[in-house]
mmCIF file as Biopython writes it, N, C-alpha, C and O atoms, coordinates in Angstrom:
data_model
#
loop_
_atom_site.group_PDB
_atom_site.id
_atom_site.type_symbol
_atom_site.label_atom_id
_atom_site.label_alt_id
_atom_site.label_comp_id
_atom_site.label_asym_id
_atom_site.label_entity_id
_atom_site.label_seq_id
_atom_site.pdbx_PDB_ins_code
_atom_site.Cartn_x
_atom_site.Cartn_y
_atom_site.Cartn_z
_atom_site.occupancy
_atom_site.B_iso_or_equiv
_atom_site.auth_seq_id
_atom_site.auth_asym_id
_atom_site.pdbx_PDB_model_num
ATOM 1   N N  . UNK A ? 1  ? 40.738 38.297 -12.871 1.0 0.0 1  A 1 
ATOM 2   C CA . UNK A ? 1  ? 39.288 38.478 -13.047 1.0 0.0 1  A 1 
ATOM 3   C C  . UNK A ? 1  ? 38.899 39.903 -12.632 1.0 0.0 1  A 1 
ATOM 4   O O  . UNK A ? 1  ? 39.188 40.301 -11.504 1.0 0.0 1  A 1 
ATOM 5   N N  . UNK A ? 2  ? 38.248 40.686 -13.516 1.0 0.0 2  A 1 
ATOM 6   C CA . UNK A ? 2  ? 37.933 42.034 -13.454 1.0 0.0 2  A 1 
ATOM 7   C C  . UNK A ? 2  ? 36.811 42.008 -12.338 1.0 0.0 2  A 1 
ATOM 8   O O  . UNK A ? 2  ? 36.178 40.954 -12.403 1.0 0.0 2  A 1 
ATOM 9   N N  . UNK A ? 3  ? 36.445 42.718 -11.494 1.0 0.0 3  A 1 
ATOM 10  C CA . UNK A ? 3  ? 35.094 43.126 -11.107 1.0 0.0 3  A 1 
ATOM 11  C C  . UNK A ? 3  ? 33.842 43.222 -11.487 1.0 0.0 3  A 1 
ATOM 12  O O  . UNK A ? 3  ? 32.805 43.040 -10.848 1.0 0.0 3  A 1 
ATOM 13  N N  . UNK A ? 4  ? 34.048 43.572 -12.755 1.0 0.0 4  A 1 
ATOM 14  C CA . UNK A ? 4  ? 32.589 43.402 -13.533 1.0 0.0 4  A 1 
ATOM 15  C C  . UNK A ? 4  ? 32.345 41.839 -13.913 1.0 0.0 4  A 1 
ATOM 16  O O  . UNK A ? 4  ? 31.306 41.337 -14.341 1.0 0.0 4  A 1 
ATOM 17  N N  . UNK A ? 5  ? 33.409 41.301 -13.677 1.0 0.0 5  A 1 
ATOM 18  C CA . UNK A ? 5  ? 32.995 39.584 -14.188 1.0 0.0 5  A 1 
ATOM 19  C C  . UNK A ? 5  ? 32.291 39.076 -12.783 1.0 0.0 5  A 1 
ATOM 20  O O  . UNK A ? 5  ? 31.320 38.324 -12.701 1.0 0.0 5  A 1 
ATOM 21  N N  . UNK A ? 6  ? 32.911 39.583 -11.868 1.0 0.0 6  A 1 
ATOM 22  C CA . UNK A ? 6  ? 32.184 39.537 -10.490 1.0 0.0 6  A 1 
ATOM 23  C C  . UNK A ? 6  ? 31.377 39.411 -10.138 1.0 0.0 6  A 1 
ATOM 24  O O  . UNK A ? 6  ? 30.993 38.533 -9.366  1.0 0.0 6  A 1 
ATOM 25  N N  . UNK A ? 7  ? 30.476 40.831 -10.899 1.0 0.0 7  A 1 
ATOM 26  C CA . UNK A ? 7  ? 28.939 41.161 -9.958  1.0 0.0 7  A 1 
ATOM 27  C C  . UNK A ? 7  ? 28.242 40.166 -10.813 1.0 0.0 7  A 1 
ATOM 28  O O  . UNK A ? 7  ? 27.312 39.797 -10.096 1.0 0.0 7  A 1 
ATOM 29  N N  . UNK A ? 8  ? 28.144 39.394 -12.161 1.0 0.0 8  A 1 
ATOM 30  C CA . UNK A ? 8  ? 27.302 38.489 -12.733 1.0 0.0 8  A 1 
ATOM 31  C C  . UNK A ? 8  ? 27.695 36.942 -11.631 1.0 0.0 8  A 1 
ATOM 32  O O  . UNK A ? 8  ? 26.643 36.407 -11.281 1.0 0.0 8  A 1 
ATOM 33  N N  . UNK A ? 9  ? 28.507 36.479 -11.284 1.0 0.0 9  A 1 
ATOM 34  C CA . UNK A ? 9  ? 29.005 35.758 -10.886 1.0 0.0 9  A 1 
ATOM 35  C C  . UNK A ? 9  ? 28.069 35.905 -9.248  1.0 0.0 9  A 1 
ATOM 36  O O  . UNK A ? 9  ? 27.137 35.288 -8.731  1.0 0.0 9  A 1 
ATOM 37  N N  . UNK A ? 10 ? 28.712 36.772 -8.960  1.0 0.0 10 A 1 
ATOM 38  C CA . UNK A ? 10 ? 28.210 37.103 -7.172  1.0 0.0 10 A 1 
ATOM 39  C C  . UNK A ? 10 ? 26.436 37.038 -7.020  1.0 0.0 10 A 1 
ATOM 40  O O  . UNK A ? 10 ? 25.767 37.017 -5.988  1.0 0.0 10 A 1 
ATOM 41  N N  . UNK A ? 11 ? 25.840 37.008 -8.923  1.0 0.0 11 A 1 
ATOM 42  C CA . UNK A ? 11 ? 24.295 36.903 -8.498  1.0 0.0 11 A 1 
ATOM 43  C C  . UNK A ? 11 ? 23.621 35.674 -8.895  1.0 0.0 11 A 1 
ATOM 44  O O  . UNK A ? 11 ? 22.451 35.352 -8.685  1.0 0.0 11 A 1 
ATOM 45  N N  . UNK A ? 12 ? 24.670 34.953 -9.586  1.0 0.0 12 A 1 
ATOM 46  C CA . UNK A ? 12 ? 24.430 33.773 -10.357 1.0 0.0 12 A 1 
ATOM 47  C C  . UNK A ? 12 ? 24.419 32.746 -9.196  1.0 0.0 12 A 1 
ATOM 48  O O  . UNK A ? 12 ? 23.488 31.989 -8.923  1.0 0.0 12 A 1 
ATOM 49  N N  . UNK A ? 13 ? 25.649 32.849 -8.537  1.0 0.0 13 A 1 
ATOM 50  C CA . UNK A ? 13 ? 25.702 31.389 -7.489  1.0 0.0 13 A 1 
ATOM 51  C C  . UNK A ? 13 ? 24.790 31.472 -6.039  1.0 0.0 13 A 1 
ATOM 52  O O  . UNK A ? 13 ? 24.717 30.460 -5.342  1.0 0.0 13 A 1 
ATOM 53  N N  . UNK A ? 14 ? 24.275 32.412 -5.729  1.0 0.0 14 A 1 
ATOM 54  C CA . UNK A ? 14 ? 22.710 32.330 -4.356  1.0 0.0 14 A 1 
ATOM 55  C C  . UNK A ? 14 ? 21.823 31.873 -5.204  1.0 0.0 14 A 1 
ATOM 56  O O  . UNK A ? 14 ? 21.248 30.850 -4.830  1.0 0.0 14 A 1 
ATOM 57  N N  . UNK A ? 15 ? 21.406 32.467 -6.633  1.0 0.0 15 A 1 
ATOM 58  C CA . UNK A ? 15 ? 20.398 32.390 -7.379  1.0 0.0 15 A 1 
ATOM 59  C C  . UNK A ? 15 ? 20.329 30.336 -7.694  1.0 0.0 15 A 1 
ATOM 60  O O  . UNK A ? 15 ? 19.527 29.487 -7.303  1.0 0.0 15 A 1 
ATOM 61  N N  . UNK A ? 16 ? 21.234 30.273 -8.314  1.0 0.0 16 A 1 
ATOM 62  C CA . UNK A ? 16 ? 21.370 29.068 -8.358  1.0 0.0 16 A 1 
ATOM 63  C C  . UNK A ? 16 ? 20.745 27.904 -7.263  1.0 0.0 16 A 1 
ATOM 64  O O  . UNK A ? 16 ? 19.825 27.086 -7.272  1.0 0.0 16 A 1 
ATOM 65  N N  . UNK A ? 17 ? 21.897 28.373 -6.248  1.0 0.0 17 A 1 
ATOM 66  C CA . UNK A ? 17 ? 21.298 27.573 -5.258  1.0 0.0 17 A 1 
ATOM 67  C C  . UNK A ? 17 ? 20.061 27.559 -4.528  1.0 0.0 17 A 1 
ATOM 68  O O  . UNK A ? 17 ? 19.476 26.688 -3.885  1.0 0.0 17 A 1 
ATOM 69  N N  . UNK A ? 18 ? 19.748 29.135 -4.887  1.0 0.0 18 A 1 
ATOM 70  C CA . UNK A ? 18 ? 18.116 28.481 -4.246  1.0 0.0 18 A 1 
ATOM 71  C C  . UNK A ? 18 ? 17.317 28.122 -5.102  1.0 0.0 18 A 1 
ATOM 72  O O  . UNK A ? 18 ? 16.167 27.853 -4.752  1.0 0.0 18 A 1 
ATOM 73  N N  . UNK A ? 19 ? 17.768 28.004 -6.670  1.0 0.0 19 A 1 
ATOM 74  C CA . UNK A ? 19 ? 16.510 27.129 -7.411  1.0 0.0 19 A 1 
ATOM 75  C C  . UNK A ? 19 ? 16.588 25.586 -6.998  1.0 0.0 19 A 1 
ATOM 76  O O  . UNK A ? 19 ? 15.589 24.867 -6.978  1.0 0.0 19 A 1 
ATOM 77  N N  . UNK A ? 20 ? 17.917 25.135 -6.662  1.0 0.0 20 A 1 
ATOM 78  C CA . UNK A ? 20 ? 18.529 24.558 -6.548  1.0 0.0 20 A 1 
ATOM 79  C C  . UNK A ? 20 ? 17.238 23.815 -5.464  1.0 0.0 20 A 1 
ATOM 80  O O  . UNK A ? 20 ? 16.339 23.013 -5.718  1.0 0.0 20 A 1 
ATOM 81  N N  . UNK A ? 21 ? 17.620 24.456 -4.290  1.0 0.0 21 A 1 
ATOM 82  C CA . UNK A ? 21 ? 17.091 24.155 -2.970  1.0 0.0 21 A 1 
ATOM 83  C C  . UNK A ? 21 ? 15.961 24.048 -3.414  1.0 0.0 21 A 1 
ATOM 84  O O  . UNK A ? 21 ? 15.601 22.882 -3.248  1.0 0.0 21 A 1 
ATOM 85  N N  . UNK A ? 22 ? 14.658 25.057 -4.234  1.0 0.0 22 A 1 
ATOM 86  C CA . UNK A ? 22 ? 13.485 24.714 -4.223  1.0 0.0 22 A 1 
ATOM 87  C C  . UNK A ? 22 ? 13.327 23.020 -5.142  1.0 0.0 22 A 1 
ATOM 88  O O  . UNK A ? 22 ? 12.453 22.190 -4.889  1.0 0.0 22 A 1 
ATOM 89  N N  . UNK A ? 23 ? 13.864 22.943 -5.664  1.0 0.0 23 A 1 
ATOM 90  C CA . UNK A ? 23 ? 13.737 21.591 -6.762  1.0 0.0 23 A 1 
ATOM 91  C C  . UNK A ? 23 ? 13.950 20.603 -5.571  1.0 0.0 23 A 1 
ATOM 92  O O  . UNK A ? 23 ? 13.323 19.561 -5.380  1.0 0.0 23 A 1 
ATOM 93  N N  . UNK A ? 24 ? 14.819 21.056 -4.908  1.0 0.0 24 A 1 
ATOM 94  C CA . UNK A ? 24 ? 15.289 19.650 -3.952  1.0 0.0 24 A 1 
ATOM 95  C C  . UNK A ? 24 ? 14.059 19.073 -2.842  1.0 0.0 24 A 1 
ATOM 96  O O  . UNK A ? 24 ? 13.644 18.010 -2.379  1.0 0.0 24 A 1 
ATOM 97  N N  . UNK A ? 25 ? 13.780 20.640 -2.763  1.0 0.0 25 A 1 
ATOM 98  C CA . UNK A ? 25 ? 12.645 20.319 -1.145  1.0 0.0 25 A 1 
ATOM 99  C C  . UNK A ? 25 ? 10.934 20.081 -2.018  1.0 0.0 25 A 1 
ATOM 100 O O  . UNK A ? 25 ? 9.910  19.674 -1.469  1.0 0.0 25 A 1 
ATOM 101 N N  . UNK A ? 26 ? 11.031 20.321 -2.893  1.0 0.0 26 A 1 
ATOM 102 C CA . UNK A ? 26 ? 9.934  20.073 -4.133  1.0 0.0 26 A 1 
ATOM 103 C C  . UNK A ? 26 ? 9.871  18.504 -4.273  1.0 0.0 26 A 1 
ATOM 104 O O  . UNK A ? 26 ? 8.792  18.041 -3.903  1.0 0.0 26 A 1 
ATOM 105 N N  . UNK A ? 27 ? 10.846 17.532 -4.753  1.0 0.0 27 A 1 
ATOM 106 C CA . UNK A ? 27 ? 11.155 16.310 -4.981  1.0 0.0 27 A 1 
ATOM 107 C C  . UNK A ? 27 ? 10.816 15.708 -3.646  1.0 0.0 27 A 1 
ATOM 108 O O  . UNK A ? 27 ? 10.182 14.653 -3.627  1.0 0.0 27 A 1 
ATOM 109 N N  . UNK A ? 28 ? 11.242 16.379 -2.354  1.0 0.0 28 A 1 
ATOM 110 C CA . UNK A ? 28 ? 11.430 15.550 -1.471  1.0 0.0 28 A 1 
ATOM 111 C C  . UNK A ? 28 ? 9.234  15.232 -0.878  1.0 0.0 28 A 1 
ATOM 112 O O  . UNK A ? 28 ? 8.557  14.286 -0.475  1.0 0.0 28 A 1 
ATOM 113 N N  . UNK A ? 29 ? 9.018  16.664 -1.200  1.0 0.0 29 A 1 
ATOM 114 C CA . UNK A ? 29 ? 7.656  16.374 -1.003  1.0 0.0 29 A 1 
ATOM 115 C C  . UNK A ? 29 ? 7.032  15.518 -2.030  1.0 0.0 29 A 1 
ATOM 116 O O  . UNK A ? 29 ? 7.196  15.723 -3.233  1.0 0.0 29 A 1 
ATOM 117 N N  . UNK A ? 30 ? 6.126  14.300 -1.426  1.0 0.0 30 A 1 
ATOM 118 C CA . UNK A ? 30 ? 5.478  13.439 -2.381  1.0 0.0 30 A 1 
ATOM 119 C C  . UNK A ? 30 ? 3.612  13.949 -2.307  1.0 0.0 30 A 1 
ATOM 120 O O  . UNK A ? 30 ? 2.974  14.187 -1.282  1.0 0.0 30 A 1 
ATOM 121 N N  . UNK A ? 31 ? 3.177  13.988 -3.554  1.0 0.0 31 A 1 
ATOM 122 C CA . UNK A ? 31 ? 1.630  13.940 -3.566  1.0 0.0 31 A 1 
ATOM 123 C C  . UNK A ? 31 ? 0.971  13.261 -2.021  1.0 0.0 31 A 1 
ATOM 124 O O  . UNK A ? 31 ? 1.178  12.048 -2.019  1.0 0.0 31 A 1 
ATOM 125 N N  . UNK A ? 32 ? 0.494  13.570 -1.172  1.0 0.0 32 A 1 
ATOM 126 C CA . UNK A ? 32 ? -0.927 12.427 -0.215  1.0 0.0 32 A 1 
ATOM 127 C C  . UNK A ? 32 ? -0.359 12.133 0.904   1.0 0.0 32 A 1 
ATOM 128 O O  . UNK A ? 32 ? -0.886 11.611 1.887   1.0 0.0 32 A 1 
ATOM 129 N N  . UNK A ? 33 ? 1.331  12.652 0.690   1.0 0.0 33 A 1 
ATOM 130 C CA . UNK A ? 33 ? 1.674  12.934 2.287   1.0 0.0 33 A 1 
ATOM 131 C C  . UNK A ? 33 ? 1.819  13.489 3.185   1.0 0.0 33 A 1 
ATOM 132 O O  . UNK A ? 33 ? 2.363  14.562 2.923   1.0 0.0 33 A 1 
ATOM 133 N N  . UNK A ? 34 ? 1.560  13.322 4.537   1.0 0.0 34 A 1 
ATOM 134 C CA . UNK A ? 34 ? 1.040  14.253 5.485   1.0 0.0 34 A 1 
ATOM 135 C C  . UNK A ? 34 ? 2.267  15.005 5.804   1.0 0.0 34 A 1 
ATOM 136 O O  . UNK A ? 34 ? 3.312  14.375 5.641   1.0 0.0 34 A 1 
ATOM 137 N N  . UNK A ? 35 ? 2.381  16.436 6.301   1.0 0.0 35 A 1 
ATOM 138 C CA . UNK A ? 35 ? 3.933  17.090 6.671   1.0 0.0 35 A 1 
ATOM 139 C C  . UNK A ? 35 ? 4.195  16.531 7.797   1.0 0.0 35 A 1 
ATOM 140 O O  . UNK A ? 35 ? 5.254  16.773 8.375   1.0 0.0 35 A 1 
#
C-alpha cells in the first residue's frame, strides 16, 4: 500500500467514526427527556 492510499484512508476512519458517534449519541437521546 502506497502512501498516498494512506492519507485518504488516515481521514476516512476518525471521520467515520465520529459521524458514527454523533448518530449513536443522537438515537440514544429521546424527544421529552430530561438529561
Amino acid at each position: 500500500m502506497t502512501p498516498i492510499l494512506l492519507i485518504p484512508v488516515a481521514i476516512m476512519i476518525p471521520v467515520i467514526l465520529f459521524i458514527g458517534f454523533i448518530v449513536v449519541y443522537n438515537k440514544r437521546q429521546k424527544p421529552g427527556d430530561s438529561d
